[in-house]
C-alpha positions, 0 to 999 in steps of 0.5 A: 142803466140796468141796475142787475150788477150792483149787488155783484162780488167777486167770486172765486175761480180758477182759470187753470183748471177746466178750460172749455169743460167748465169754463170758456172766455171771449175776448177781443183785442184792436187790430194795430193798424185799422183799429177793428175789434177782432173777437177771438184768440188773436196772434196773427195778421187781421186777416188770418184772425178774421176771415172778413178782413182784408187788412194786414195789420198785426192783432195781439194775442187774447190770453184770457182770465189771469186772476182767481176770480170773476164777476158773475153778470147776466150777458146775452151776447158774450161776442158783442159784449166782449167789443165793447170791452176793447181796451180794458183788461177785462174779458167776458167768461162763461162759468158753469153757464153762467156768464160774467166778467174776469180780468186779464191784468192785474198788479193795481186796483183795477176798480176804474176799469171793473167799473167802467167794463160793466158801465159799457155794458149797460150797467151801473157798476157793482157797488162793491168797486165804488171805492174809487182809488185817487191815483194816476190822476184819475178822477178829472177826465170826463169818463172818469167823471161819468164812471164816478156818477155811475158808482154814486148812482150804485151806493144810492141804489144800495142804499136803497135797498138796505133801507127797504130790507131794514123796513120789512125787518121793521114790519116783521118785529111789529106783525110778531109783537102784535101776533104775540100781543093778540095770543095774550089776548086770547089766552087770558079770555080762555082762561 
């Protein structure tokens, strides 16, 4: 799994101002009756929503972001990705051109969810959410499972990374105190 998103936060959003001048969401919902991902707003039979199928099931209404904030995340194909997040109240956005993720739900700790939506995107999920809550009996199931490896994978990687960035800090107090020691050096054989 790429690891692009494990450096990601939430950021600061609102979804009541701009809709479709700086902000825009692809979202899909299942068709009640054949199962079938319909892209788009939704709120109608299948067939009026989608003008390939010949079902008459019922598709819910999409309704998009609901939350003050989103996760911003490099996304090529918003409509593919947006599939692939079917089930999850999670919705693909496109912020100022850039892409991410926003959820349409709210009221618990979503941190399973956020997770599992960027791993089912290909990503190790944002390290930030790796503090899984242990409620509603998560944790024993085997996506439960997979999402947790995915957010140990995440924190390992960070990790990582703090250890890297606390070896360059390292290495630049050991160039500045040999600089320093090499200009004594110099000014005591000029003097």
């Amino acid at each position: 799994m790429s690891c692009q998103a494990v450096d990601v936060k939430p950021v600061d959003f609102d979804p009541s101002v701009g809709f479709g001048d700086t902000w825009d969401y692809v979202e899909a919902v299942c068709c009640e009756k054949c199962g079938l991902a319909v892209v788009g707003s939704g709120g109608g039979s299948h067939a009026d929503c989608d003008d390939d199928a010949d079902c008459d099931g019922y598709v819910p209404t999409s309704e998009g972001p609901i939350m003050n904030y989103w996760y911003p995340v490099e996304i090529n194909d918003t409509e593919e990705a947006a599939r692939l997040l079917v089930g999850l109240p999670l919705c693909v956005v496109t912020v100022s051109d850039a892409t991410g993720l926003a959820l349409t739900g709210g009221g618990m700790d979503l941190s399973w969810e956020i997770c599992e939506a960027f791993m089912r995107l290909g990503m190790l999920p944002p390290a930030h959410f790796a503090n899984l809550p242990g409620m509603a009996g998560r944790g024993t199931s085997a996506k439960d499972r997979w999402i947790a490896s995915g957010c140990i994978r995440s924190c390992n990687v960070a990790a990582g990374w703090m250890q890297s960035r606390a070896a360059r800090v390292r290495e630049t107090l050991r160039q500045a105190k040999a600089r320093a020691d090499e200009d004594k050096a110099t000014s005591r054989v000029d003097a």
